[in-house]
Short mmCIF file of the C-alpha atoms (twelve columns), coordinates in Angstrom:
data_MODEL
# 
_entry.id   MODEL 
# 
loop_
_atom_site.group_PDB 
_atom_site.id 
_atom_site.type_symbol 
_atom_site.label_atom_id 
_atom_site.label_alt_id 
_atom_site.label_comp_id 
_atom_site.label_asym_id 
_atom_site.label_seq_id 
_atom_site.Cartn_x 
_atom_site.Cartn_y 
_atom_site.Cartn_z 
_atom_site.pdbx_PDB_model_num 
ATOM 1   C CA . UNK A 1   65.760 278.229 80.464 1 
ATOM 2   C CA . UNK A 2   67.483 276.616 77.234 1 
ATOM 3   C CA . UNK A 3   65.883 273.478 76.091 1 
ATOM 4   C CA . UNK A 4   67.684 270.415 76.647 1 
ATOM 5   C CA . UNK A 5   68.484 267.995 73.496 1 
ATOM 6   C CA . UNK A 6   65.592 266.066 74.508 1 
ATOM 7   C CA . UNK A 7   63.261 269.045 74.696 1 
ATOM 8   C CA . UNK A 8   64.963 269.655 70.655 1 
ATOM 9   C CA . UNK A 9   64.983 266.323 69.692 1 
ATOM 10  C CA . UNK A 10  60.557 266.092 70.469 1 
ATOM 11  C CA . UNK A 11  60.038 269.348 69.228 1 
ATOM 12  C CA . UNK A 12  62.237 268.286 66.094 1 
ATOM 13  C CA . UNK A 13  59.990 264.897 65.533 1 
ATOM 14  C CA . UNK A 14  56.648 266.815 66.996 1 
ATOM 15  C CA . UNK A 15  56.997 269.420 63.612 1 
ATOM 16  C CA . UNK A 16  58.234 266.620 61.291 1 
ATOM 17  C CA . UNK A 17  54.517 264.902 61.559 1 
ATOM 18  C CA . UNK A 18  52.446 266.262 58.798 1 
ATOM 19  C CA . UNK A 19  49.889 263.182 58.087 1 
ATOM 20  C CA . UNK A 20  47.229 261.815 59.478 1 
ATOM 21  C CA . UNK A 21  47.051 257.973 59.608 1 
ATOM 22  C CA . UNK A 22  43.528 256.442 60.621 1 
ATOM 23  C CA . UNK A 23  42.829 252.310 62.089 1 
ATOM 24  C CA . UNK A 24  39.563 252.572 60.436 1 
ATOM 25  C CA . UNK A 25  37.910 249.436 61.991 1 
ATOM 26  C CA . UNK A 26  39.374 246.249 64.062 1 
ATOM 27  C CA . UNK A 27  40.229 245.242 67.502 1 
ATOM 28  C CA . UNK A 28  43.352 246.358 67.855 1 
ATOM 29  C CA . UNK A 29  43.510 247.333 71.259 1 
ATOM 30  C CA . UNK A 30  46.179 250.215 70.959 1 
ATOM 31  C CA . UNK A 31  47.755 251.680 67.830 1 
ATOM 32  C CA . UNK A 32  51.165 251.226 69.870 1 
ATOM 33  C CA . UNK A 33  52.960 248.678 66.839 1 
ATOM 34  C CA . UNK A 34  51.578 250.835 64.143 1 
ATOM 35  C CA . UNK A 35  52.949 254.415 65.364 1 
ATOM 36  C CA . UNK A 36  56.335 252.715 65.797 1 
ATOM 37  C CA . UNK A 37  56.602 252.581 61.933 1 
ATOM 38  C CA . UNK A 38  55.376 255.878 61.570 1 
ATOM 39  C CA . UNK A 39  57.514 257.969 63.723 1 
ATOM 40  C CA . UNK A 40  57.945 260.889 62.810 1 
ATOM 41  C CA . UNK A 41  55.941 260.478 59.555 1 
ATOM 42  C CA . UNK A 42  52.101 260.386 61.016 1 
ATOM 43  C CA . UNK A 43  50.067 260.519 64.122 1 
ATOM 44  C CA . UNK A 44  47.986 257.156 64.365 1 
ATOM 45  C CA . UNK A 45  44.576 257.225 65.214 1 
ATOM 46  C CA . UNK A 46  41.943 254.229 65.544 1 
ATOM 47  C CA . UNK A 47  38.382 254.795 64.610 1 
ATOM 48  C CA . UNK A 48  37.187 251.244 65.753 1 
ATOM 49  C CA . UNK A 49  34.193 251.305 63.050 1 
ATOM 50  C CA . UNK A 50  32.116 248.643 62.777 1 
ATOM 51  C CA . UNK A 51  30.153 250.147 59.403 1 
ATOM 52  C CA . UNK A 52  31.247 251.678 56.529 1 
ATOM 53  C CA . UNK A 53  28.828 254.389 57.357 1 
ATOM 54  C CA . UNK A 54  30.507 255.258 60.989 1 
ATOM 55  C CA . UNK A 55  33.848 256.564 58.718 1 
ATOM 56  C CA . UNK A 56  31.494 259.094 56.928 1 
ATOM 57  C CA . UNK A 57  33.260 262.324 57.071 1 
ATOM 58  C CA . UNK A 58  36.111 260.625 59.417 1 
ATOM 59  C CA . UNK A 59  38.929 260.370 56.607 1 
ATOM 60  C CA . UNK A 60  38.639 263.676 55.014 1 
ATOM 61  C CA . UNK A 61  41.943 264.707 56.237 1 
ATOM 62  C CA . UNK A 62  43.510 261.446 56.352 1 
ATOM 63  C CA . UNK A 63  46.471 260.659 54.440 1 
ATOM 64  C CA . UNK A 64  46.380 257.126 55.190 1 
ATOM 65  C CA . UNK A 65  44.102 254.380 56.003 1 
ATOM 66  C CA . UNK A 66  45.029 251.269 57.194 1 
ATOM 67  C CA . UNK A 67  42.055 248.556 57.035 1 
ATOM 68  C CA . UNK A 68  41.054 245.262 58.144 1 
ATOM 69  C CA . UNK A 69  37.885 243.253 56.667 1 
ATOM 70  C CA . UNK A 70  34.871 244.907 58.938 1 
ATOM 71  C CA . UNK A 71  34.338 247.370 56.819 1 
ATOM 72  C CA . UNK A 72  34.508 248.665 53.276 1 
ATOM 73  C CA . UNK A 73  36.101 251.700 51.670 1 
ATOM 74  C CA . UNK A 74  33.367 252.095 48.353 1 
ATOM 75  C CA . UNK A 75  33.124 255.230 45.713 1 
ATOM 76  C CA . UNK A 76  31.354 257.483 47.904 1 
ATOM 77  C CA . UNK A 77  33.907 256.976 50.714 1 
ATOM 78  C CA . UNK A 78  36.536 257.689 48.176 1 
ATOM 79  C CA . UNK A 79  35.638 260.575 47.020 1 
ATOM 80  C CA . UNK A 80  35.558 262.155 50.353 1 
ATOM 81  C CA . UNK A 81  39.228 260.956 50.951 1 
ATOM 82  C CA . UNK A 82  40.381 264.676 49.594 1 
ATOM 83  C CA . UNK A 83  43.992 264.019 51.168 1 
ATOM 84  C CA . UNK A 84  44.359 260.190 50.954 1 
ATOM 85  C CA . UNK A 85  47.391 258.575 49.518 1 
ATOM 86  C CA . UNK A 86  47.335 255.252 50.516 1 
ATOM 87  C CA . UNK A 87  44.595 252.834 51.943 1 
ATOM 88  C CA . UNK A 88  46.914 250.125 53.372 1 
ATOM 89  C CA . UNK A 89  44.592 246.101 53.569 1 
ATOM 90  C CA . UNK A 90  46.014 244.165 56.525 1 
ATOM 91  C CA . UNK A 91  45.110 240.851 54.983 1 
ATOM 92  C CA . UNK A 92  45.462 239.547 51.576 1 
ATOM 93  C CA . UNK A 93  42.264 239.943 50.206 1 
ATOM 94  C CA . UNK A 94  41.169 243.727 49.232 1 
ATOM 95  C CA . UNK A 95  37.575 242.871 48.008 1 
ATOM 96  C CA . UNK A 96  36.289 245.390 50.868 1 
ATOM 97  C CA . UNK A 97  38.252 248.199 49.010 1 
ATOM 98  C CA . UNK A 98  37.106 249.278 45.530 1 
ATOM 99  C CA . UNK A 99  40.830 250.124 44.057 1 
ATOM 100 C CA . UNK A 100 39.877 250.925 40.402 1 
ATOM 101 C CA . UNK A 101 38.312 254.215 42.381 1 
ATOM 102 C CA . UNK A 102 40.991 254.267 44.477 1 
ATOM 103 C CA . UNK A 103 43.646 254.240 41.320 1 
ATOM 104 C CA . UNK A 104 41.880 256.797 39.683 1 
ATOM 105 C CA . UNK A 105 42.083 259.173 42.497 1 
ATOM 106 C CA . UNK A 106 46.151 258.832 42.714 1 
ATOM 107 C CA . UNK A 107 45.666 256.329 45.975 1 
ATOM 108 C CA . UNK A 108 47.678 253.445 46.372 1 
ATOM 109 C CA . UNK A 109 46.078 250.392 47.832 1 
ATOM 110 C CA . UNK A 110 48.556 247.773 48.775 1 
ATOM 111 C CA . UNK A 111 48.019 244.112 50.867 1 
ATOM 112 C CA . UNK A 112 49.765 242.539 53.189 1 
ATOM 113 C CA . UNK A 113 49.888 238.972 51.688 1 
ATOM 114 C CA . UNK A 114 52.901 237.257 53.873 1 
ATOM 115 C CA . UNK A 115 51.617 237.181 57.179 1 
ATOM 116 C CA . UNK A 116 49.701 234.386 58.830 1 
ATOM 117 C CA . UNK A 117 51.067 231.996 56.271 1 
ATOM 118 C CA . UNK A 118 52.007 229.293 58.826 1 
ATOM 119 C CA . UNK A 119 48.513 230.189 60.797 1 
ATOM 120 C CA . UNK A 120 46.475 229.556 57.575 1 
ATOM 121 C CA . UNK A 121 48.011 226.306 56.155 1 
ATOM 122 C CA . UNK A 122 47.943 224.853 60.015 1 
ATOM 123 C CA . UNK A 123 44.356 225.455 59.933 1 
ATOM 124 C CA . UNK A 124 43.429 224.821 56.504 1 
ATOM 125 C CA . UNK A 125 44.791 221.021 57.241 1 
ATOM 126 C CA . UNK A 126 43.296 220.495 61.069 1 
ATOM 127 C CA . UNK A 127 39.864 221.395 59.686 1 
ATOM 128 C CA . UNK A 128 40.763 218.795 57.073 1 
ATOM 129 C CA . UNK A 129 42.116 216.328 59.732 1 
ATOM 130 C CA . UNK A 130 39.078 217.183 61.966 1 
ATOM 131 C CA . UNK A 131 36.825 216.234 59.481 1 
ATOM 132 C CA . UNK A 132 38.666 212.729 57.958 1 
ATOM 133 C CA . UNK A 133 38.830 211.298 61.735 1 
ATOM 134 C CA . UNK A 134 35.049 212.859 62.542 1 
ATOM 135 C CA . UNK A 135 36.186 214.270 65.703 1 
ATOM 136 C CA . UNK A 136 33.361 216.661 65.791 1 
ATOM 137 C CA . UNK A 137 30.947 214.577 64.444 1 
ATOM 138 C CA . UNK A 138 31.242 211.778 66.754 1 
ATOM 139 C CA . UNK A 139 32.029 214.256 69.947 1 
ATOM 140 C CA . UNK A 140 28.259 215.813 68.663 1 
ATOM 141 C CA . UNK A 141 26.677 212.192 68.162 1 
ATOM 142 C CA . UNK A 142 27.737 210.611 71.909 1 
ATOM 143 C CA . UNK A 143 27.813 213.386 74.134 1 
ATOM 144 C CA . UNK A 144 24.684 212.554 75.544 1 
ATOM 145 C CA . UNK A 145 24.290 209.002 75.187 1 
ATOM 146 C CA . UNK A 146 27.620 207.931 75.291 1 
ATOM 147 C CA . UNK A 147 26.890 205.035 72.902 1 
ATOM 148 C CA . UNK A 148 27.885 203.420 70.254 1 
ATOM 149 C CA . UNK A 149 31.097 204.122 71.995 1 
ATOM 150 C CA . UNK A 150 32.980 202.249 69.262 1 
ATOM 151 C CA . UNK A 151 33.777 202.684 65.649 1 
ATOM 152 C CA . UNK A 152 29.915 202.382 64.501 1 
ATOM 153 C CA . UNK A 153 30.069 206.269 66.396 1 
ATOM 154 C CA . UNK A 154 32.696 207.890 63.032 1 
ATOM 155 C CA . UNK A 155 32.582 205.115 60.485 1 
ATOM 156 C CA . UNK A 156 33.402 204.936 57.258 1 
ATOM 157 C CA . UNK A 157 36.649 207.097 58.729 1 
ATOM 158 C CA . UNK A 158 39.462 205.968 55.433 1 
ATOM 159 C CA . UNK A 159 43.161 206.244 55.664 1 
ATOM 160 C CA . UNK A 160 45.339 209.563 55.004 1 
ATOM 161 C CA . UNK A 161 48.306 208.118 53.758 1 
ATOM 162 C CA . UNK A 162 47.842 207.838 50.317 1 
ATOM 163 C CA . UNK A 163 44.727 210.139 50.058 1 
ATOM 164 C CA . UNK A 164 44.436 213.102 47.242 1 
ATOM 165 C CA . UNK A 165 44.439 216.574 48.413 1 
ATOM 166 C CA . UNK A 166 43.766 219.243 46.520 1 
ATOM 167 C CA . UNK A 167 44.366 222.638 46.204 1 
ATOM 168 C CA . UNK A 168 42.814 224.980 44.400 1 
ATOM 169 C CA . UNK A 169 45.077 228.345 44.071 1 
ATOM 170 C CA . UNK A 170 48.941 227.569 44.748 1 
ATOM 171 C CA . UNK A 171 50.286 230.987 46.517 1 
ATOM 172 C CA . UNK A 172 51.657 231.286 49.396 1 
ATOM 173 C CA . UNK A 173 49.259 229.819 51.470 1 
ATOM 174 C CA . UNK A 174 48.332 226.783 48.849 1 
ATOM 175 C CA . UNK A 175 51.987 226.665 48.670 1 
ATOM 176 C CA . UNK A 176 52.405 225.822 52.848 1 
ATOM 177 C CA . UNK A 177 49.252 223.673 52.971 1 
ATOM 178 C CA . UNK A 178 50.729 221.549 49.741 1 
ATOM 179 C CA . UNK A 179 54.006 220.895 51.656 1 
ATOM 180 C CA . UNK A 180 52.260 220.073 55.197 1 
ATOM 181 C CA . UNK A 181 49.979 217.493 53.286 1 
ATOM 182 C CA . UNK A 182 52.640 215.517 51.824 1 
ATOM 183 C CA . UNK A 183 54.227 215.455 54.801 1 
ATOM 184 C CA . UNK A 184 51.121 213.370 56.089 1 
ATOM 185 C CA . UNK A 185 51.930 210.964 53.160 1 
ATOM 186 C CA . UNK A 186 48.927 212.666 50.905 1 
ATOM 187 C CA . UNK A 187 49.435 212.646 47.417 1 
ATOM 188 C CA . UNK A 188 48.786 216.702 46.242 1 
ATOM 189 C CA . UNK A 189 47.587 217.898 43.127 1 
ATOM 190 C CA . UNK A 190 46.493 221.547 42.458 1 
ATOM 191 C CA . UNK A 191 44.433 223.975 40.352 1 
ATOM 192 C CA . UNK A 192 45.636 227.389 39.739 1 
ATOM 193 C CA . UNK A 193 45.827 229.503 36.311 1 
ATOM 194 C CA . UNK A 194 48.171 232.081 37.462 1 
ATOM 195 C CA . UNK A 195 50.649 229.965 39.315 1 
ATOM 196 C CA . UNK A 196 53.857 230.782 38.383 1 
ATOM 197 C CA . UNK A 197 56.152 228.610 36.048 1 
ATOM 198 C CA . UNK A 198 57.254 225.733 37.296 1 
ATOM 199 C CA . UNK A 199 56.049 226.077 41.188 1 
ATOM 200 C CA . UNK A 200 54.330 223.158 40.627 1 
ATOM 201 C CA . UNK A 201 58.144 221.408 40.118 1 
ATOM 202 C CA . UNK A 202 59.849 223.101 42.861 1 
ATOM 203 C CA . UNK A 203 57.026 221.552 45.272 1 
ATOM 204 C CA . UNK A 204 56.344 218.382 43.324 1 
ATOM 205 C CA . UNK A 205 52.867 218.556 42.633 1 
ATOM 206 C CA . UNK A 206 50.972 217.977 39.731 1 
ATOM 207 C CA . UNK A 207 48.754 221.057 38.127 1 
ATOM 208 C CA . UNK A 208 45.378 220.068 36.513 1 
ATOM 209 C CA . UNK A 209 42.252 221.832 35.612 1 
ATOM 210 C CA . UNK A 210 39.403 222.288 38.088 1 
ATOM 211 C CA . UNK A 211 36.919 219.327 37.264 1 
ATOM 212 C CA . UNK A 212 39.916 217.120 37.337 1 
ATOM 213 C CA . UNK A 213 41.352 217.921 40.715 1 
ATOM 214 C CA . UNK A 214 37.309 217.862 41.717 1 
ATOM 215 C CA . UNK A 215 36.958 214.540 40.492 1 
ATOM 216 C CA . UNK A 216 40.497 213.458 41.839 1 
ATOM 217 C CA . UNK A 217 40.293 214.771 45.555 1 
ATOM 218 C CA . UNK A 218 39.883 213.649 49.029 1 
ATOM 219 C CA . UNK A 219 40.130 216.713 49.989 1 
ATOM 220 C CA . UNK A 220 39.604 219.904 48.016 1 
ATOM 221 C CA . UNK A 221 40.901 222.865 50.183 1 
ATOM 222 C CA . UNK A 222 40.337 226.509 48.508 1 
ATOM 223 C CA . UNK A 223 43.253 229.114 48.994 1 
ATOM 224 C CA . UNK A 224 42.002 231.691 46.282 1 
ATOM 225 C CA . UNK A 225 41.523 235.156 46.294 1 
ATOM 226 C CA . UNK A 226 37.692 236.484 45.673 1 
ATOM 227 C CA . UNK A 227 37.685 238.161 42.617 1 
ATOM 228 C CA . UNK A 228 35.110 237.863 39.523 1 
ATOM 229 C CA . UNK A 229 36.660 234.922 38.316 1 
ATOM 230 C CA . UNK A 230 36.737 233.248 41.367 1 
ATOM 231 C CA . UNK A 231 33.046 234.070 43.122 1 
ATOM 232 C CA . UNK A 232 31.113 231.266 43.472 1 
ATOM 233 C CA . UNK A 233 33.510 229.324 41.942 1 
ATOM 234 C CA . UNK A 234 32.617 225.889 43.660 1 
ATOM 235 C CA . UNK A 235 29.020 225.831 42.768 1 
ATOM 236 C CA . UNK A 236 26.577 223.009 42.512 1 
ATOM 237 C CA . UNK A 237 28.077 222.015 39.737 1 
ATOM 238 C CA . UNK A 238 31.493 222.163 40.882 1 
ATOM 239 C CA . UNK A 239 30.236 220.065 44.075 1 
ATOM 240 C CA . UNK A 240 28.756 217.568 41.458 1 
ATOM 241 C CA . UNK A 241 31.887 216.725 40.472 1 
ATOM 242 C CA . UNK A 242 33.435 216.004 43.438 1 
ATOM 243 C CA . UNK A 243 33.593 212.324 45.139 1 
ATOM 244 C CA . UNK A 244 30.964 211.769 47.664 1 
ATOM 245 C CA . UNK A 245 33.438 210.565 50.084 1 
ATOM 246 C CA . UNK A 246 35.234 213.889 49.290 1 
ATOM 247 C CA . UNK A 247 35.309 217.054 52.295 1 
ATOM 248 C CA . UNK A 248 35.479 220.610 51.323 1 
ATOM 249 C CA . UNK A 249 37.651 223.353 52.978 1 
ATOM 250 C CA . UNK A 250 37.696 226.749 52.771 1 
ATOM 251 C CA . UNK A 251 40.028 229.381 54.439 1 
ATOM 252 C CA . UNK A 252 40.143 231.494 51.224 1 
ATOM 253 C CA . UNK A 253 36.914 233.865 51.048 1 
ATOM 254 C CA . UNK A 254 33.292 232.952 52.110 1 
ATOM 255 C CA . UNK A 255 31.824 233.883 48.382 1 
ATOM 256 C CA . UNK A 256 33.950 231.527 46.374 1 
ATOM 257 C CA . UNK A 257 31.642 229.003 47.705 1 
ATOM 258 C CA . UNK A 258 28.000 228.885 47.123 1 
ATOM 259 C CA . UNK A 259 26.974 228.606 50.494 1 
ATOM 260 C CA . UNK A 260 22.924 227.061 49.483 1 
ATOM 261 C CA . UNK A 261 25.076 224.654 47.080 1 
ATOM 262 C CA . UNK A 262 26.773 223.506 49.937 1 
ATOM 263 C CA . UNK A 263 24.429 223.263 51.972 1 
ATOM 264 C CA . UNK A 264 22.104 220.850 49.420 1 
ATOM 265 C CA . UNK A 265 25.399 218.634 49.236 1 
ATOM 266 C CA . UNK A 266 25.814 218.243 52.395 1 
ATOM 267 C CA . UNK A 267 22.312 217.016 53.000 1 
ATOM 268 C CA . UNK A 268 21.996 214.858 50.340 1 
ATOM 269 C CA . UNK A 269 25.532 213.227 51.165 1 
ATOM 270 C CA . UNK A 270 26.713 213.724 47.912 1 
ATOM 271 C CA . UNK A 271 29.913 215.143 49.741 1 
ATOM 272 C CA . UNK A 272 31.245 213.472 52.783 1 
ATOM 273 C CA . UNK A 273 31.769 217.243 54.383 1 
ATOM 274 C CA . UNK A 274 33.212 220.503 54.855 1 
ATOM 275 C CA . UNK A 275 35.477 222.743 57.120 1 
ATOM 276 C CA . UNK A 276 34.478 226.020 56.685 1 
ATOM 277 C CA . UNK A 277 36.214 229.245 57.940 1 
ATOM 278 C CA . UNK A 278 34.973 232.232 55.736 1 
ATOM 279 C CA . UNK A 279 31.431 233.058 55.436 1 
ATOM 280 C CA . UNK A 280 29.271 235.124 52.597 1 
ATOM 281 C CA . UNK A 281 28.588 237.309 55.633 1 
ATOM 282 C CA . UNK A 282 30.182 238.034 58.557 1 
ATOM 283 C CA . UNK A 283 29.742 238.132 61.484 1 
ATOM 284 C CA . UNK A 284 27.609 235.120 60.866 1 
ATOM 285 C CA . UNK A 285 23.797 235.661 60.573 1 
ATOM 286 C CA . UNK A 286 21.319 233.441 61.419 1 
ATOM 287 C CA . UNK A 287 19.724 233.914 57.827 1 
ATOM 288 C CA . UNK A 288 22.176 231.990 56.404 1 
ATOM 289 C CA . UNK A 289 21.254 228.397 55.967 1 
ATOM 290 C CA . UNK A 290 24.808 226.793 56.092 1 
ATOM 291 C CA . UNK A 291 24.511 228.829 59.752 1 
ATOM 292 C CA . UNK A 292 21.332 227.117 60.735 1 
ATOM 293 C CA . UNK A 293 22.387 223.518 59.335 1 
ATOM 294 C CA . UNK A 294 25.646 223.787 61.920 1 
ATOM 295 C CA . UNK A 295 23.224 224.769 64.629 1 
ATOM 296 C CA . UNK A 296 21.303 222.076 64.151 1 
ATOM 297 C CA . UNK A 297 21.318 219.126 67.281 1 
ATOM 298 C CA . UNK A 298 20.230 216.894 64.360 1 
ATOM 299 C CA . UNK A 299 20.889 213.021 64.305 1 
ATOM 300 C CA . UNK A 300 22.852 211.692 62.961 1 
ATOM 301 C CA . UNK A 301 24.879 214.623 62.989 1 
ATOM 302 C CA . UNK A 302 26.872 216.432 59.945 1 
ATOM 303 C CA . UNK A 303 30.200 216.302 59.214 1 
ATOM 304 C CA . UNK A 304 30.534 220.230 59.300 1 
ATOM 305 C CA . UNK A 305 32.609 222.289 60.991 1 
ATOM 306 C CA . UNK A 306 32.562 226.407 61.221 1 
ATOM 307 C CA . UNK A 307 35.133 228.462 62.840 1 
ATOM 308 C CA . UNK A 308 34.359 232.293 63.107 1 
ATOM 309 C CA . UNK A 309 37.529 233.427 60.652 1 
ATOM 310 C CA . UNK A 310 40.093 232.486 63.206 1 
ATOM 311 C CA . UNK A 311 42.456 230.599 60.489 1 
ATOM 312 C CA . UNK A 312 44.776 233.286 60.251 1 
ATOM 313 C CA . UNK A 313 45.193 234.292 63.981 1 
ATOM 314 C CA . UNK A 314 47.873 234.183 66.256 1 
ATOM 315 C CA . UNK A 315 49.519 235.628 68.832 1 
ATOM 316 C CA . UNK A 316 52.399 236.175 66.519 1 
ATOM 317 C CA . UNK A 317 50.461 236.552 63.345 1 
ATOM 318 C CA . UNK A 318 48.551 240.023 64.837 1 
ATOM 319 C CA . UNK A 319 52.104 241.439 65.730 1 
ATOM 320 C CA . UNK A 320 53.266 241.237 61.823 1 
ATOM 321 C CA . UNK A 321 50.268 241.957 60.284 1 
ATOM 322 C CA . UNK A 322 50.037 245.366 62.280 1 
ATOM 323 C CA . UNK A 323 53.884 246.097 62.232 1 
ATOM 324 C CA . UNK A 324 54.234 245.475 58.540 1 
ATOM 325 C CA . UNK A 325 50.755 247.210 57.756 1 
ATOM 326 C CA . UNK A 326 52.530 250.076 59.484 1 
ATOM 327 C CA . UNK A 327 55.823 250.101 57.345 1 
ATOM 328 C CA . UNK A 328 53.702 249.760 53.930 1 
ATOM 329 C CA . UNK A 329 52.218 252.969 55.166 1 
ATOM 330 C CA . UNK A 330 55.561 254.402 56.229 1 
ATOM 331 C CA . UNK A 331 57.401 253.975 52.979 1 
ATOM 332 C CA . UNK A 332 54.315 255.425 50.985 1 
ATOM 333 C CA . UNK A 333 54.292 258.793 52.979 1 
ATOM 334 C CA . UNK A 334 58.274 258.776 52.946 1 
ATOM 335 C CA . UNK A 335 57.576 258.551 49.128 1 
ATOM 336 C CA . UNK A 336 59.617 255.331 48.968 1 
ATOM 337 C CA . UNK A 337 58.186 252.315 46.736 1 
ATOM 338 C CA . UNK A 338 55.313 250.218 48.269 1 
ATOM 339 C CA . UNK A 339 56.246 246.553 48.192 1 
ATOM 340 C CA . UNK A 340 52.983 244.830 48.018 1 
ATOM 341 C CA . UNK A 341 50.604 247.657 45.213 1 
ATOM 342 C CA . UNK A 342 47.877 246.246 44.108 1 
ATOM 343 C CA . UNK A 343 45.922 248.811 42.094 1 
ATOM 344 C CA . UNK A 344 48.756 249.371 39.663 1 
ATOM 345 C CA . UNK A 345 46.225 249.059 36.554 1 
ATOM 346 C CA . UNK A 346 44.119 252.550 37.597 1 
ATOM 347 C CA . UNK A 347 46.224 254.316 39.398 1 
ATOM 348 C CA . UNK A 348 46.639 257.765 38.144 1 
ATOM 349 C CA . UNK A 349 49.578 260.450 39.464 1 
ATOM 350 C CA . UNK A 350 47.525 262.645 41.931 1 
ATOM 351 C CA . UNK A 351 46.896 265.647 40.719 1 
# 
C-alpha cells in the first residue's frame, strides 16, 4: 500500500532527528514541554539523577544536556561528553557546571535567567514581611501555651513604611524586589558593582557600597549570583556591620552567606533575624548548624525562617523554565545564536 502524507510526514521528522538531548536530574515528571521545542531536532530523554556519579557514562552520546541544580557537570564528566554541544542550566546560577572546561571543549553553556522573576521577588519580600511582623516567631512561642496572647508575644515589631531595604545585586530579580518594596512605602538602596548605568535612576534607588547599605538597612535581602567574588560574601564581618534590629534574606545562593556566621549572630542578637531560602547544602543536612538552630523548640524562639528552595516555584514558573530551557537547546542544535551564553570567555570552536 502507498503511504499516506501522514505516514511521509513521521517518517520525514522520524529521519530528521539526529541528537540526543538528556534531563540529567530533576522532577520533571515527563519531558512532554521540552520535546515540543525540539521537534524534529532531538529525542528527549530524562535520566532523573540524583548524583553526579549516576550520569557516569550516560552522556557520551549526548548532544545536549539540559540541567537543573541536583547535580553537577565537573572535568571528568566533561571529558566524557565526546558529542556534547551544549549543556543548557534551567536556573540562573551555573555554579554546578564548570564552563571554563566546558568552553574549552567547544560546549556552550547558557542560563535561563528570566524565569521565576515574579516568584523570586514575591518571596524574597514575604520572608522579609514574615520576619518584621514575627509571624513565625510568635505562631512558635504560643502554640502551646497560648499566652502572652498580646503584643508582649512579637514585640519590638517597628513600622515598614519608612524602613531601609536593601539590596545587594540589582538584576532582574533585585530589580522586582526593589520596585515591590517601595511600593510598601520602604525607602531602597542597593549594592551592586556590575549594575548597569543608570538602573539605579530608572528605578529610583540610590547605589552605595556594601558596608554602607549594611550599616543603612532594615532589611538586607541578597539577589547575587555565587561566584568567587561573591562566596561568603556576608561574613561575620559583614554581619558586624549590620544594625541589630536589622533581618537578613537570602534567595540568591546558600554560599554567599556564611552559614556558622549567621548562626553566631543570630544567637547573640546582634541581628534581629533572617529568612533563608538557599542552603550551603542541599537537600538540607542535619550537620549543618543553621539546620539544627531552626529545629530547635527553644524559648524564646528565633526569628528564623527556612524554606527548602521553593522561592522560585510556581505553577507557571516550571512551565517557562522547561519550555524556554528547551528552545535554548533548540536554537543551539539548529546552529542558530543562543540568547542567554555564558561561557563566552573559554569557549573554543569544536574541533
Amino acid at each position: 500500500m502507498p503511504e499516506t502524507d501522514i505516514a511521509v510526514s513521521r517518517r520525514i521528522c522520524h529521519a530528521r532527528i539526529v541528537h540526543r538531548v538528556v534531563i540529567a536530574d530533576g522532577w520533571v515528571p515527563s519531558t512532554e514541554l521540552e520535546a515540543g521545542q525540539l521537534t524534529g531536532i532531538a529525542t528527549v530523554e530524562r535520566l532523573g539523577a540524583k548524583s553526579s556519579g549516576e550520569l557516569r557514562g550516560r552522556l557520551t552520546d549526548a548532544a545536549g544536556v539540559i540541567l537543573y541544580h541536583e547535580v553537577a557537570i565537573d572535568a571528568s564528566l566533561i571529558a566524557e561528553m565526546t558529542r556534547c554541544r551544549a549543556i543548557v542550566r534551567c536556573g540562573a546560577g551555573v555554579d554546578n557546571v564548570d564552563t571554563q572546561t566546558a568552553g574549552e571543549r567547544g560546549i556552550v553553556v547558557c542560563n535561563i535567567p528570566d524565569y521565576g522573576i515574579d516568584e523570586v521577588a514575591d518571596h524574597a519580600l514575604g520572608l522579609a514581611l514574615a520576619c518584621n511582623r514575627g509571624l513565625m516567631l510568635v505562631e512558635r512561642g504560643i502554640r502551646r501555651s497560648l499566652t502572652p496572647w498580646d503584643m508582649r508575644a512579637v514585640e519590638p515589631v517597628f513600622r515598614l513604611s519608612g524602613a531601609t531595604f536593601g539590596i545587594v545585586g540589582l538584576g532582574n530579580i533585585g530589580s522586582a524586589v526593589a520596585r515591590r518594596a517601595q511600593g510598601l512605602g520602604l525607602r531602597v538602596v542597593a549594592h551592586d558593582p556590575f549594575a548597569p548605568v543608570g538602573r539605579d535612576k530608572v528605578l529610583g534607588v540610590s547605589l552605595l557600597p556594601l558596608n554602607r547599605l549594611l550599616e543603612q538597612s532594615d532589611f538586607v535581602s541578597l539577589h547575587t549570583p555565587l561566584t568567587g567574588e561573591t562566596r561568603r560574601l556576608i561574613d561575620a564581618e559583614a554581619l558586624g556591620h549590620m544594625k541589630k534590629t536589622a533581618i537578613l534574606i537570602n534567595t540568591s545562593r546558600g554560599p554567599v552567606v556564611d552559614a556558622d556566621a549567621l548562626v553566631a549572630a543570630l544567637l547573640s542578637r546582634s541581628i534581629a533575624g533572617a529568612g533563608i531560602d538557599v542552603l550551603d547544602q542541599e537537600p538540607a543536612s542535619e550537620d549543618s548548624k543553621l539546620v539544627r538552630l531552626w529545629q530547635e523548640d527553644r524559648q524564646p524562639p528565633l526569628n528564623l525562617i527556612l524554606t527548602p528552595h521553593t522561592a522560585w516555584y510556581s505553577v507557571e514558573a516550571i512551565d517557562e523554565l522547561r519550555s524556554k530551557s528547551g528552545a535554548e537547546m533548540a536554537r543551539i542544535l539548529r546552529g542558530e545564536r543562543p540568547l542567554n551564553v555564558v561561557n563566552y570567555p573559554y569557549l573554543k570552536p569544536r574541533g
